[in-house]
C-alpha positions as CSV (number, residue, x, y, z in Angstrom):
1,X,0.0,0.0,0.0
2,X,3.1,2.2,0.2
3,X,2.6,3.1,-3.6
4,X,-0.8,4.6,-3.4
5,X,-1.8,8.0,-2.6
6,X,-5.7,8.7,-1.8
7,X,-7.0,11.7,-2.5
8,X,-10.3,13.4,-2.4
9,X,-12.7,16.0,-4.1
10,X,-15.0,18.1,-2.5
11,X,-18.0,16.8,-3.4
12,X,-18.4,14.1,-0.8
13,X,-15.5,14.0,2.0
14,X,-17.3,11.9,4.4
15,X,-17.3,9.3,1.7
16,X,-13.5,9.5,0.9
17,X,-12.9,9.8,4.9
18,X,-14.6,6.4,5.6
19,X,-12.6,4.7,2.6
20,X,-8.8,6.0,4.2
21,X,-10.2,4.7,7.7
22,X,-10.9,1.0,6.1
23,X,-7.8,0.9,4.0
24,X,-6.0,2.5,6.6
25,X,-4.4,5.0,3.8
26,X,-4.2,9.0,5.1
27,X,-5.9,11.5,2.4
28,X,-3.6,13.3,0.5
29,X,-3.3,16.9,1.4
30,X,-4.7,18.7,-0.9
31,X,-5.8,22.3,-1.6
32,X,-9.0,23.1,-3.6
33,X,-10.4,26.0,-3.7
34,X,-12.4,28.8,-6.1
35,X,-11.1,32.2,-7.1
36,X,-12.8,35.5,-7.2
37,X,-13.9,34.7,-10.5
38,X,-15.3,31.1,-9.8
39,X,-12.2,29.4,-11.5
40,X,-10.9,26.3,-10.1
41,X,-7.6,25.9,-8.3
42,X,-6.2,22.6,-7.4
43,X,-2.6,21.8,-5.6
44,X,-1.2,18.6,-4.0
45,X,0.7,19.3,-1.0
46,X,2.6,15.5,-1.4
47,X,5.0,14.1,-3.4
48,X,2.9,11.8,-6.3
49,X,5.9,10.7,-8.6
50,X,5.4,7.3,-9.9
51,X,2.6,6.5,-7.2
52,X,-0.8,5.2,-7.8
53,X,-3.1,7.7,-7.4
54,X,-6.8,7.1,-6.6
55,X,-9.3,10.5,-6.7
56,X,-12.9,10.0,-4.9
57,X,-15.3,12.3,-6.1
58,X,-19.2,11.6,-6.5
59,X,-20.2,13.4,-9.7
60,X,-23.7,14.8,-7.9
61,X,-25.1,18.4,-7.4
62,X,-23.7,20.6,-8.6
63,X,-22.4,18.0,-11.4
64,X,-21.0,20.5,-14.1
65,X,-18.7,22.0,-11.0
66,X,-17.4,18.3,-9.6
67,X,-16.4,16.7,-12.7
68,X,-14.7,20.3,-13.3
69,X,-13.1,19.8,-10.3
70,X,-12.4,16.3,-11.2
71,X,-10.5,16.9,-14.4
72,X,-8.5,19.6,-13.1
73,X,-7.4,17.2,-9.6
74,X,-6.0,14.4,-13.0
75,X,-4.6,17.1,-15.1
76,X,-2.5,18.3,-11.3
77,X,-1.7,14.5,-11.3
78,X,-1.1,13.8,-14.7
79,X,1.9,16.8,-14.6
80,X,2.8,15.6,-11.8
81,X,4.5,12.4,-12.9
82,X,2.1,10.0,-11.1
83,X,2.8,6.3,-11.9
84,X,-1.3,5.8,-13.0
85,X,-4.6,7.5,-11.7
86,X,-8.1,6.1,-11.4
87,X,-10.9,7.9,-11.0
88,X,-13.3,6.4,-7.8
89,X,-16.8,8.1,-9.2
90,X,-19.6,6.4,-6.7
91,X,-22.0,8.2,-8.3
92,X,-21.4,9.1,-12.3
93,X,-23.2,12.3,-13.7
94,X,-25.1,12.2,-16.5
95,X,-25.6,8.5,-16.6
96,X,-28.8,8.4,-18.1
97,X,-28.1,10.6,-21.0
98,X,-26.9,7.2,-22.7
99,X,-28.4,7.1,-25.8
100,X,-29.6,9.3,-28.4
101,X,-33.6,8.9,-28.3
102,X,-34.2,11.7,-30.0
103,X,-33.5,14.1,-32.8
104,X,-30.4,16.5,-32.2
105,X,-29.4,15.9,-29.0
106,X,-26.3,14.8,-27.1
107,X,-25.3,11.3,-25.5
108,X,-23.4,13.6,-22.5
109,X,-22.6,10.0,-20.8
110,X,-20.1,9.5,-23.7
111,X,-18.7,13.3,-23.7
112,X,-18.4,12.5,-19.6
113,X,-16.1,9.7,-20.6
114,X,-14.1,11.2,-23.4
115,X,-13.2,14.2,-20.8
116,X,-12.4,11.6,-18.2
117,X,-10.2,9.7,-20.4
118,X,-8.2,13.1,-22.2
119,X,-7.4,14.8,-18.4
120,X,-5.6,11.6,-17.5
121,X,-7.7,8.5,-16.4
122,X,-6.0,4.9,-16.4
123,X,-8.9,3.5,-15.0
124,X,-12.5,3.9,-13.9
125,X,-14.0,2.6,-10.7
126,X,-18.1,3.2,-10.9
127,X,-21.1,1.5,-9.3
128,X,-24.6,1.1,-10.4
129,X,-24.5,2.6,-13.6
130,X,-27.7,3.5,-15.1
131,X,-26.6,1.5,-17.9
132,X,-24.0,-1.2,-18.4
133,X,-23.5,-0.2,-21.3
134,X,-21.5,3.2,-20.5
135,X,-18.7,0.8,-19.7
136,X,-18.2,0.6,-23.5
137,X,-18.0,4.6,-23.8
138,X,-14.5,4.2,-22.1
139,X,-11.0,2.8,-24.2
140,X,-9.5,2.2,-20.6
141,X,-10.4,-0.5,-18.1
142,X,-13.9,0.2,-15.9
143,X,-14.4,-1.7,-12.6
144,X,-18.5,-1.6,-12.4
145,X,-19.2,-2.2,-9.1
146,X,-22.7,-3.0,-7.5
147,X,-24.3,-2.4,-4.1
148,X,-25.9,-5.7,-4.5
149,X,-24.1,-7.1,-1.8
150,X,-24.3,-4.5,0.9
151,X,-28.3,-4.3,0.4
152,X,-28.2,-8.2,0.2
153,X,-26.6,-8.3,3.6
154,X,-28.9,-6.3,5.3
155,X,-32.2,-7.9,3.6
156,X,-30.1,-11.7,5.5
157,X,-30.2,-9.5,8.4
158,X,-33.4,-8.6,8.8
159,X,-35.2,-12.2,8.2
160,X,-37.9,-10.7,6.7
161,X,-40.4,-13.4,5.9
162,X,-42.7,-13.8,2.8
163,X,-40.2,-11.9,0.6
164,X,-40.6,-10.7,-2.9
165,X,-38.4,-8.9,-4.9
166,X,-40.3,-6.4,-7.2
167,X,-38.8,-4.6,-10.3
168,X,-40.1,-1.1,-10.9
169,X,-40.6,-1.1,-14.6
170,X,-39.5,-3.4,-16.9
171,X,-36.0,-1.9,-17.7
172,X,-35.1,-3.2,-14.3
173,X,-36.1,-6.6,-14.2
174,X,-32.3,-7.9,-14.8
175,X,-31.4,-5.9,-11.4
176,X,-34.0,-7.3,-9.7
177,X,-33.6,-11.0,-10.8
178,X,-30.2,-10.5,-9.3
179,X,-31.2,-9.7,-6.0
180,X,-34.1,-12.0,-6.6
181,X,-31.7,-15.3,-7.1
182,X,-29.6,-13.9,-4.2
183,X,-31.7,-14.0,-1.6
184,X,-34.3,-17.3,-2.7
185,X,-37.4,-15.0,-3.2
186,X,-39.8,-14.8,-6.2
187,X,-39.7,-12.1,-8.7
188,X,-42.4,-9.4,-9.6
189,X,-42.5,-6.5,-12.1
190,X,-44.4,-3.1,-12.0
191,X,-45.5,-2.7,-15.8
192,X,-45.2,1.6,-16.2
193,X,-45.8,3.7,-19.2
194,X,-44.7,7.2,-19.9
195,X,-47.7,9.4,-20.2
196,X,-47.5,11.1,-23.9
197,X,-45.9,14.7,-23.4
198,X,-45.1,14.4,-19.9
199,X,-41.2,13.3,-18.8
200,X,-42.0,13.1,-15.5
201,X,-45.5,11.3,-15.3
202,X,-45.9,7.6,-15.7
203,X,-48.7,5.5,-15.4
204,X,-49.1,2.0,-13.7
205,X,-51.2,-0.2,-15.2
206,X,-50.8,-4.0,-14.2
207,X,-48.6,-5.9,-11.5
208,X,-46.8,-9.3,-12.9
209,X,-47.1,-11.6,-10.6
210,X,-48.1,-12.5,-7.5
211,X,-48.0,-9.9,-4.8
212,X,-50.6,-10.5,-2.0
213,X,-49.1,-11.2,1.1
214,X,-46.0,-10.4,0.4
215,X,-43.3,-8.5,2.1
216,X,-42.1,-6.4,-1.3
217,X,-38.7,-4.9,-1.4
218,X,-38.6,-2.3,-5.2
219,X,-35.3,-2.5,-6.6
220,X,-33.9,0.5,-8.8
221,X,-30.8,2.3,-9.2
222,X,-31.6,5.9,-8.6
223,X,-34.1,7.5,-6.4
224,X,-34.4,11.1,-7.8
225,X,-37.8,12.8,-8.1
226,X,-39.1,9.0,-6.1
227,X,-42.4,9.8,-8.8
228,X,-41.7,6.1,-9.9
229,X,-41.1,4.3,-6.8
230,X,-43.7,5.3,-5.0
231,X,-46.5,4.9,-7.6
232,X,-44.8,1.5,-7.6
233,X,-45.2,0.9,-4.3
234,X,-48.7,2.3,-4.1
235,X,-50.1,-0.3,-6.7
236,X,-48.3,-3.2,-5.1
237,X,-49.9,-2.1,-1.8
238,X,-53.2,-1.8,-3.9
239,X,-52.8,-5.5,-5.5
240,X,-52.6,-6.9,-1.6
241,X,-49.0,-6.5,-0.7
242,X,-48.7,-7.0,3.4
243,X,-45.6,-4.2,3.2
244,X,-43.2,-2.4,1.0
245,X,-39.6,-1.7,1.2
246,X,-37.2,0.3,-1.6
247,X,-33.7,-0.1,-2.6
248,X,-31.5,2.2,-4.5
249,X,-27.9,2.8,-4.5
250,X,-28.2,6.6,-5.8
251,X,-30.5,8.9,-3.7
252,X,-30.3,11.8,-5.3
253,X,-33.7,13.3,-3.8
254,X,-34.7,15.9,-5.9
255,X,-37.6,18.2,-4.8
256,X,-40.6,16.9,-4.8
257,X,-39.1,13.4,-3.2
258,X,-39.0,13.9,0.1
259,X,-42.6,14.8,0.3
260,X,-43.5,11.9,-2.0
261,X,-41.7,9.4,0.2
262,X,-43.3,10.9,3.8
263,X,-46.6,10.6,1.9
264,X,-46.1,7.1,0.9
265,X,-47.0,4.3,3.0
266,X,-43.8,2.3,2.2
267,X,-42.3,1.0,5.4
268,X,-38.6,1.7,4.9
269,X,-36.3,3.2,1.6
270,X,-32.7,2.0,1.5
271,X,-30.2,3.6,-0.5
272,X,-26.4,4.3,0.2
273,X,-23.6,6.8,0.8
274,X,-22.3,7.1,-3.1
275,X,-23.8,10.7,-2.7
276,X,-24.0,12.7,0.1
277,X,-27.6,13.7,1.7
278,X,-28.2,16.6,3.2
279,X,-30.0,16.3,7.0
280,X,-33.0,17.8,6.3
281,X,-33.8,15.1,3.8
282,X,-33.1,12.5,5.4
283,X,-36.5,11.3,6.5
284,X,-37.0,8.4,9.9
285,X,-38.1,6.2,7.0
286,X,-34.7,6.7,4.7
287,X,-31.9,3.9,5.8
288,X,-28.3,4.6,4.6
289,X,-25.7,1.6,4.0
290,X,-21.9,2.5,3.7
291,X,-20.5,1.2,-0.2
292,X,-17.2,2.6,2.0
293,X,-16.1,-1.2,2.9
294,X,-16.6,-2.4,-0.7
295,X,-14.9,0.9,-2.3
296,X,-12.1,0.3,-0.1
297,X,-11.6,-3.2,-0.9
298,X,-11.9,-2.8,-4.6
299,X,-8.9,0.2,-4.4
300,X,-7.0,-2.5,-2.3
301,X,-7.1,-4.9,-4.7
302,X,-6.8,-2.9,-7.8
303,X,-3.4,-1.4,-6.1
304,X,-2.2,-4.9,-5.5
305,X,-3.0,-6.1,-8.7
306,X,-6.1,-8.7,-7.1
307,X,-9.5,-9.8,-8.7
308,X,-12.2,-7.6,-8.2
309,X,-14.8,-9.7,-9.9
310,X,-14.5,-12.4,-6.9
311,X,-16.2,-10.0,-4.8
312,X,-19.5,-10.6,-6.7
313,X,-19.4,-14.1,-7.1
């Protein structure tokens, strides 16, 4: 471990604080900082020659300013002579601008990637991607990590009997097989359709499968304006379900969420640390799981040269 250096942006210093403590590797100092004119300034206070460099930052709110702040930490790096750098993004901006569904517009996952890869990246470290298949938008190597086993762990925990796993929309259903197989439980899907004209509306029409009785736990990757989740969890309620948990690694919690999730009768919403929550939305009901322990074992083994695909078997 003597060859790494761990350093860390601003967007989410709790995170990167957590990861030092488990792989028992001091941050970096570092100096970041804005001038007058909102320009970035980034200087490491440590010699980096020839060491292997990890950078944590969560590309969340406000995204445009931390993968800024991102780039310019790898350029620093890159000058500096450092021996390779990967880039620790828990949480990867713009993810589910993946494809280009319509007329004249940008796929700004791929730009994300190309930026990443021209300030300096040797390697990516991401988890829960919206879409697997961003892992092709890079020419270097990606580790796509998955909270799978931290919610999995907790779900053993709890014993919870009668248990279903439930897929939000039909996009999903892979996810939620996964967890499904895990933890020996049956498999249901939410069928949703986008109201015409309206992004942010769906419509639930049908539940596949077997839900009455059942302890239901939704499984999704991002919990943002929680519109879908908790329709989903109000039709499974409606079709006879005896309770309803959530799971997503991203809770991004955008405004009108936190009122949509105190309103909703759903008896628990898990989600993790990849980005950081401010108090005031962190609702009795919301239950945050660390992704620090698997971060930090990943960078372990990636520094040592170490499978990191044996961690999901």
């Amino acid at each position: 471990m003597k060859d790494m250096i761990l350093l860390a942006g601003s967007s989410h210093p709790e995170l990167a604080k957590k990861i030092s403590a488990f792989i028992d590797v001091p941050l970096a100092k570092m100096d970041v900082f804005k001038f007058a004119n909102d320009d970035t300034f980034v200087k490491i206070n440590e010699n980096i020659r020839q060491r292997n460099v990890f950078i944590v930052q969560s590309t969340c709110r406000p995204v445009n300013d931390n993968i800024m702040e991102m780039l310019i930490i790898m350029d620093a790096c890159k000058r500096a002579s450092t021996n390779s750098i990967t880039a620790v993004l828990p949480y990867y901006g713009y993810a589910r601008s993946d494809k280009k569904d319509q007329p004249r517009v940008p796929i700004t996952a791929k730009l994300v990637a190309d930026l990443l890869t021209t300030a300096g990246a040797d390697r990516i470290i991401c988890m829960d991607l919206h879409a697997e298949a961003i892992q092709g938008f890079f020419n270097i190597p990606v580790d796509h990590l998955y909270s799978l086993p931290v919610f999995i762990e907790y779900l053993k925990e709890q014993k919870i009997d009668d248990l279903m796993i439930v897929s939000p929309d039909a996009g999903g259903v892979a996810r939620a097989r996964a967890y499904a197989k895990r933890v020996g439980a049956d498999l249901a899907i939410v069928d949703k359709r986008r109201v015409p004209g309206n992004q942010d509306k769906t419509e639930m029409l049908h539940v596949i499968g077997d839900v009455k009785g059942k302890s239901c736990v939704l499984v999704d990757d991002i919990i943002d304006t929680a519109g879908t989740i908790t329709k989903a969890a109000a039709i499974l309620l409606d079709r006879g379900a005896r309770e309803v948990r959530a799971m997503a690694a991203h809770a991004i919690l955008s405004d009108p969420a936190c009122e949509r999730l105190e309103k909703c009768d759903m008896v628990e919403v898990l989600v993790t640390d990849t980005l950081p929550i401010p108090p005031e939305k962190l609702l009795k009901k919301i239950r945050v799981l660390s992704i620090a322990p698997l971060l930090g074992e990943t960078i372990k083994r990636i520094n040592r040269g170490d499978s990191v695909s044996s961690l999901f078997v």
